[in-house]
C-alpha positions as CSV (number, residue, x, y, z in Angstrom):
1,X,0.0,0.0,0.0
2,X,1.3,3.6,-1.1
3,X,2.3,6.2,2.1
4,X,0.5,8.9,2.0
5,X,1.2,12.3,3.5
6,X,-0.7,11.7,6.5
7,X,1.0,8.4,7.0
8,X,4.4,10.7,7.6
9,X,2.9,13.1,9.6
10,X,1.6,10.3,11.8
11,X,4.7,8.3,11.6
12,X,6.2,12.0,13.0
13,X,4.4,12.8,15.1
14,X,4.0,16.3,13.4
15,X,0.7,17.6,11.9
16,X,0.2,17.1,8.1
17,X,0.6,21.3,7.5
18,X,4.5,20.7,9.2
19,X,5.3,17.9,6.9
20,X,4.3,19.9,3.6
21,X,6.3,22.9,4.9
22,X,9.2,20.5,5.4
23,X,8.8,18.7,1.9
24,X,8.0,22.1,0.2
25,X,10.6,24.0,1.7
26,X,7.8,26.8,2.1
27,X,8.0,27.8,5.4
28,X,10.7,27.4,8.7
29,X,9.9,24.2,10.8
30,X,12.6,23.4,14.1
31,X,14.8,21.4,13.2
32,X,13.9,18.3,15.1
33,X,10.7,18.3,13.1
34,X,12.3,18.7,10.3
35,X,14.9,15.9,11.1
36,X,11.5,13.6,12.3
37,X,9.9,14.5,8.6
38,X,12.4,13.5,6.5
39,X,13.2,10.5,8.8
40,X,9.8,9.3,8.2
41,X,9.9,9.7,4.7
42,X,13.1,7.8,3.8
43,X,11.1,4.7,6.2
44,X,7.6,5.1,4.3
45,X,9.3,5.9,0.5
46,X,6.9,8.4,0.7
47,X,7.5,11.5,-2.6
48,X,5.2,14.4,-3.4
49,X,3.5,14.0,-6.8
50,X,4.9,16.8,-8.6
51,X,2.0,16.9,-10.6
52,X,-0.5,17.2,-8.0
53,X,2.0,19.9,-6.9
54,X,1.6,21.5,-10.1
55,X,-2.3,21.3,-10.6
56,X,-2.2,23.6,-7.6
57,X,-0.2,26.3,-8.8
58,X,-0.3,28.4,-11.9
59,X,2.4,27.0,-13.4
60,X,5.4,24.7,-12.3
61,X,9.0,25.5,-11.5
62,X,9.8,23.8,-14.6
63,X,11.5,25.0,-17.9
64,X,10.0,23.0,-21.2
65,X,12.4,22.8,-23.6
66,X,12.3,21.1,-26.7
67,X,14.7,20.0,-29.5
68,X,15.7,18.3,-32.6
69,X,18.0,15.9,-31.2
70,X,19.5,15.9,-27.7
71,X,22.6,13.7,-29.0
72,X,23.3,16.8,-31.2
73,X,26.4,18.5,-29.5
74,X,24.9,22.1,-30.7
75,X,21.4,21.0,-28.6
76,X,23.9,19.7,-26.0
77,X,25.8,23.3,-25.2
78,X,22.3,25.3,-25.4
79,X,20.2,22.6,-22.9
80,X,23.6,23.1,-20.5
81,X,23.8,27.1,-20.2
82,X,19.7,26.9,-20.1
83,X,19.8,24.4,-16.8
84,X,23.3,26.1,-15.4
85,X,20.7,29.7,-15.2
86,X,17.3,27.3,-14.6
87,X,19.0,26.1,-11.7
88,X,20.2,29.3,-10.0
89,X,16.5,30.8,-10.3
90,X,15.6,27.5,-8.2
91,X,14.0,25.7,-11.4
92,X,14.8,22.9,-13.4
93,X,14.8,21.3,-17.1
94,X,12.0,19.0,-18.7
95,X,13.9,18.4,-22.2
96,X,12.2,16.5,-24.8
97,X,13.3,15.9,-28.4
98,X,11.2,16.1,-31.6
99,X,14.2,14.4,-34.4
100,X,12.4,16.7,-36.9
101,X,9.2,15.0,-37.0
102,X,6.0,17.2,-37.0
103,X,3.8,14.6,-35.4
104,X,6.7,14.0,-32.6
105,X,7.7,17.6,-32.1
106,X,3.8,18.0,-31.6
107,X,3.2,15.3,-29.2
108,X,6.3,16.7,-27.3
109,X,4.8,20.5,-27.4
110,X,2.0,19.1,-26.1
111,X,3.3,16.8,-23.2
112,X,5.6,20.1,-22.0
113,X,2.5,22.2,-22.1
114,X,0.4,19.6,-19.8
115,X,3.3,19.7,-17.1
116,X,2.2,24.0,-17.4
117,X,6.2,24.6,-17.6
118,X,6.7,28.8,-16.4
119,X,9.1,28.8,-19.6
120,X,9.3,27.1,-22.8
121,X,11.6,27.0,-25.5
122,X,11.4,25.3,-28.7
123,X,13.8,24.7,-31.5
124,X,11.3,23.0,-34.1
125,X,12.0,22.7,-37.8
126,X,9.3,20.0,-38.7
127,X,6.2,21.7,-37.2
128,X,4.9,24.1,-40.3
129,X,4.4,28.0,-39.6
130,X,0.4,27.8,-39.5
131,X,0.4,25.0,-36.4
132,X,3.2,26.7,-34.8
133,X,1.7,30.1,-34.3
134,X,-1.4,28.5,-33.1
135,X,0.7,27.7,-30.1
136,X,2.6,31.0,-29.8
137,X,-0.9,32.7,-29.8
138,X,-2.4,30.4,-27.1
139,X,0.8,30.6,-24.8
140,X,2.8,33.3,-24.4
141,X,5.7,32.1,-22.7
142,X,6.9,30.0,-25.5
143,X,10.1,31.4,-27.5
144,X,11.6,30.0,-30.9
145,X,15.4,29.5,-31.0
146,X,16.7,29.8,-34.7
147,X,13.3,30.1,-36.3
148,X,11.7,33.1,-37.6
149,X,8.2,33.4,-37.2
150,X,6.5,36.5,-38.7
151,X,4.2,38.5,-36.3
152,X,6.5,36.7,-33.4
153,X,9.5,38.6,-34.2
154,X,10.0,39.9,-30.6
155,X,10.0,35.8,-29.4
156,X,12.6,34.7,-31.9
157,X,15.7,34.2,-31.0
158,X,18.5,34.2,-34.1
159,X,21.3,35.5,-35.8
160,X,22.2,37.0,-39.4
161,X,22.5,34.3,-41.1
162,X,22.3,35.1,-44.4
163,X,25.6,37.2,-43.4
164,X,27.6,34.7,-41.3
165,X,27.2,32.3,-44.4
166,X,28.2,34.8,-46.5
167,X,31.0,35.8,-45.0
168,X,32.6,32.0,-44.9
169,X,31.9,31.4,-48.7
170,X,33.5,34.8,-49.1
171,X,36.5,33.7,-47.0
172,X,36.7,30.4,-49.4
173,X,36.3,32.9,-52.8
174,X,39.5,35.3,-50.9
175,X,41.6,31.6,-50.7
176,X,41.5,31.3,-54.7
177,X,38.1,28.8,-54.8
178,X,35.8,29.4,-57.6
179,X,33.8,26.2,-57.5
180,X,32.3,26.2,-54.1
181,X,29.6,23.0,-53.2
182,X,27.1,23.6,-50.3
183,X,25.5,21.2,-48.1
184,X,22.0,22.6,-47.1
185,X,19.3,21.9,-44.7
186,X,16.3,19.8,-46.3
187,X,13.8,22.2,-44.0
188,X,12.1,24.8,-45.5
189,X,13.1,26.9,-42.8
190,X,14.3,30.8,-42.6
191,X,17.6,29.9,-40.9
192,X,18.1,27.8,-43.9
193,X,17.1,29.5,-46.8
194,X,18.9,32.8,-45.5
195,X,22.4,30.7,-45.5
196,X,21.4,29.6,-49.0
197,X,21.3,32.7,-49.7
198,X,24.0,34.3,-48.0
199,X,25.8,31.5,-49.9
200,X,24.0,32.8,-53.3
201,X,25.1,36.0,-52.9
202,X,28.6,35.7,-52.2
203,X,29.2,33.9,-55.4
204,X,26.9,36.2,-57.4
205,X,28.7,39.7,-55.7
206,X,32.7,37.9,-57.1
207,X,30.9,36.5,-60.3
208,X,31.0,33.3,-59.9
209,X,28.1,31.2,-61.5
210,X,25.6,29.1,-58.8
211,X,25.3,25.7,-59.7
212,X,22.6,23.9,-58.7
213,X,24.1,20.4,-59.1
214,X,26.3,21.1,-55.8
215,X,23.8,22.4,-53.8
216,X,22.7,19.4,-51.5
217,X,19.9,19.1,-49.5
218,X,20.2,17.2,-46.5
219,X,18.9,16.5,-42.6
220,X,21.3,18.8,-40.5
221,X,22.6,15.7,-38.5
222,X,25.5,13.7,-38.7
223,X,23.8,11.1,-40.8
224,X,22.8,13.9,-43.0
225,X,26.1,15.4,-43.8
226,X,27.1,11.6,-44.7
227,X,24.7,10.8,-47.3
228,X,25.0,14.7,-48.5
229,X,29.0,14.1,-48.7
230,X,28.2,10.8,-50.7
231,X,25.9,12.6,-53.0
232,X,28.9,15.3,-54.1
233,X,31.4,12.0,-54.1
234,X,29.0,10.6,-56.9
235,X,29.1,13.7,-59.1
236,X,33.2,13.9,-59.1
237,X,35.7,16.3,-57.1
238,X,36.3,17.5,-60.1
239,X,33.5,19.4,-60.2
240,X,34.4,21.6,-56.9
241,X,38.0,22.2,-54.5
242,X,35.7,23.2,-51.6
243,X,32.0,22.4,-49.5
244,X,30.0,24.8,-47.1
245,X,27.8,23.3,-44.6
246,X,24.9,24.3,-43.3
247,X,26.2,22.7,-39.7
248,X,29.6,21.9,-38.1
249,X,27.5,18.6,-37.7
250,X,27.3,17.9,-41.4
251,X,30.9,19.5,-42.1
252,X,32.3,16.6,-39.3
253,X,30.3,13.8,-40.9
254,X,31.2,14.9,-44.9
255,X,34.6,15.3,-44.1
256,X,34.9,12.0,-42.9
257,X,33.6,10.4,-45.4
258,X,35.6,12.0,-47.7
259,X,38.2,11.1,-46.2
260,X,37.1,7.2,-45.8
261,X,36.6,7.5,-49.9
262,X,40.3,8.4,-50.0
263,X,40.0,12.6,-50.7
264,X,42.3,14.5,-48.6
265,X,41.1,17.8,-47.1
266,X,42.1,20.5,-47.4
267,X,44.8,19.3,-49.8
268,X,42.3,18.5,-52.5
269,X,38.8,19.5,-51.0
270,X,38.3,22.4,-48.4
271,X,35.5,22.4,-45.6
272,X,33.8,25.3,-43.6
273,X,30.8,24.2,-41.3
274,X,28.4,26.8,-39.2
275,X,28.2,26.7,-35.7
276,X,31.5,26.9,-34.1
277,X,30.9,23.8,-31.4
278,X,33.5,22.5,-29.8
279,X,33.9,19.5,-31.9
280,X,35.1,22.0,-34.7
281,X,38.7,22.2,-32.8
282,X,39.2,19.1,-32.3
283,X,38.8,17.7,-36.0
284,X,41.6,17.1,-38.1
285,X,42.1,19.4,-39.8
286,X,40.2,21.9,-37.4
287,X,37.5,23.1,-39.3
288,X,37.3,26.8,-40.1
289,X,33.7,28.0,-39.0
290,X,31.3,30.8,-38.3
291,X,30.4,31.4,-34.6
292,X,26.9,30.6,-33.4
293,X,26.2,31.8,-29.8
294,X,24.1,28.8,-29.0
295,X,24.5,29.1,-25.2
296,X,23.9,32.8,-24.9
297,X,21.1,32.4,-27.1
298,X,19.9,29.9,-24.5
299,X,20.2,31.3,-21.8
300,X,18.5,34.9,-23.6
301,X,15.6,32.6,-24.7
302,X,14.9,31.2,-21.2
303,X,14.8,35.0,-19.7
304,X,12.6,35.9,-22.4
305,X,10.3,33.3,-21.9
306,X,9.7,33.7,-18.4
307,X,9.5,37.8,-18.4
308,X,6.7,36.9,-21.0
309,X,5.3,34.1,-18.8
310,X,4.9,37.4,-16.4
311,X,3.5,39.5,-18.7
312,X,6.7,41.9,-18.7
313,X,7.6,43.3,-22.2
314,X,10.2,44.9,-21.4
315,X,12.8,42.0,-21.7
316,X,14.1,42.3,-25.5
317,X,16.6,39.9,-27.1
318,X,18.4,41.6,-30.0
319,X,20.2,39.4,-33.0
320,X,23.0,37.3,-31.7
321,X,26.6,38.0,-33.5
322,X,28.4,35.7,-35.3
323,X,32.0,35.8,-35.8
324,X,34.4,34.0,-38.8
325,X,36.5,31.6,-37.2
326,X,39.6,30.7,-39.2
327,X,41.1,27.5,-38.6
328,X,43.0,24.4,-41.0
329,X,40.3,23.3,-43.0
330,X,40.6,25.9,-45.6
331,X,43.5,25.4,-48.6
332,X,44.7,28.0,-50.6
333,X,44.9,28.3,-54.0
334,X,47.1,29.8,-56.3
């Protein structure tokens, strides 16, 4: 038979009122009581249901936060900063994952919102723009990470990233490379389709013509950049000396299987990814990126989400700053 609360207060020998103070934390109890409470409660295995907890307040002392894919080392830096700041406001982390999938991303939305998280922030790239600001409209706390979402401007959270991706194929054009592949994301997204374009526009601004052939479309994951690198294997090096990503996830992942198919980089093919995660130091050779402020933007989006779980509007998040980092990736060409 489950203990109940009353069971501890019995067990005690405190009133039922002491042992939720002592269990809550939500009032001062001596410490003998307190020592009796928690005594009892080891005995019994006796836990508050944090849900009954919840259906009693407004809202929980829980952040909601939902990504692509928590194995993702870009997910993995942003979920760290948000719980390092959820935890020194006395909340903590409910992290699902949607592995772009609109029928899981909504199941997840939906699971976060029943546990009435105070904050929640969403990176989502399979649910489409109409479902998604059905949400924003009904709750207000919620905040997009890396997704534009027009008449949410002021709860998106993002970059320039039509310039950050122009200023890396830019960097490849300064380093003698004229045929320049890219590895895109498959979501018809705006974080996406401004780097294509910031990609576009480098090579149309040095006069260089845009092939469509070497533009790849593929999952931004490390599977993705696999099958995308074995897609621009098929068509011949020949046709390129270098390959933008989309992700230092799918930079990684194509320049290992480059490799693996016997193409040396950056001696025959150069790489740039998009992100700047830690990873991108450690590869060999150290792949030349463009910052992405992930954890700042994090830790931004969680502030923003609970001011606006408040109602205070006067928390504003302006664009994030990327920065060209220039490592060994890159070779130039006469």
């Amino acid at each position: 038979m489950t203990a109940t609360i009353k069971d501890v207060a019995l067990k005690a020998g405190v009133s039922v009122a002491t042992v939720s103070r002592v269990l809550n934390g939500t009032a001062k109890v001596s410490d003998d009581a307190r020592e009796a409470v928690l005594k009892a409660q080891r005995e019994l295995g006796f836990y508050l249901n944090a849900n009954a907890r919840t259906l009693a307040k407004k809202d929980s002392d829980t952040i909601g936060i939902l990504v692509s894919d928590i194995s993702d080392p870009y997910f993995a830096s942003m979920i760290k900063s948000c719980d390092v700041l959820a935890n020194s406001m006395g909340k903590h982390l409910l992290i699902t994952q949607g592995f772009y999938d609109p029928i899981r991303e909504h199941k997840a939305l939906d699971s976060l919102l029943s546990h009435k998280c105070s904050g929640l922030i969403l990176h989502v790239l399979g649910l489409n723009d109409d479902v998604l600001s059905d949400y924003m409209k009904r709750f207000p706390q919620i905040v997009l990470i890396n997704r534009y979402l027009e008449g949410f401007e002021h709860r998106c959270v993002n970059i320039d990233n039509e310039d950050a991706m122009y200023s890396v194929v830019s960097y490849l054009i300064e380093n003698g490379h004229k045929k320049i592949a890219y590895i895109t994301s498959s979501f018809n997204i705006k974080d996406a389709n401004d780097r294509l374009e910031g990609y576009k526009k480098a090579l149309r601004e040095h006069n260089l013509p845009i092939d469509e052939d070497l533009i790849i479309k593929s999952q931004p994951s490390l599977e993705g950049g696999a099958k995308a690198a074995k897609e621009l294997l098929s068509l011949g090096v020949d046709r390129f000396t270098a390959v933008a990503c989309y992700s230092d996830s799918i930079a990684a992942s194509a320049m290992s299987t480059f490799e693996h198919n016997g193409i040396q980089v950056p001696k025959q093919v150069s790489f740039t990814g998009f992100d700047d995660l830690f990873l991108s130091s450690c590869l060999n050779p150290a792949l030349t990126t463009v910052t992405n402020p992930i954890e700042k933007m994090g830790a931004g989006a969680l502030k923003l989400s609970l001011a606006l779980r408040n109602n205070d509007n006067s928390y504003k998040i302006e664009t994030f700053k990327t920065e060209l980092i220039k490592r060994n990736s890159v070779e130039k060409l006469n």
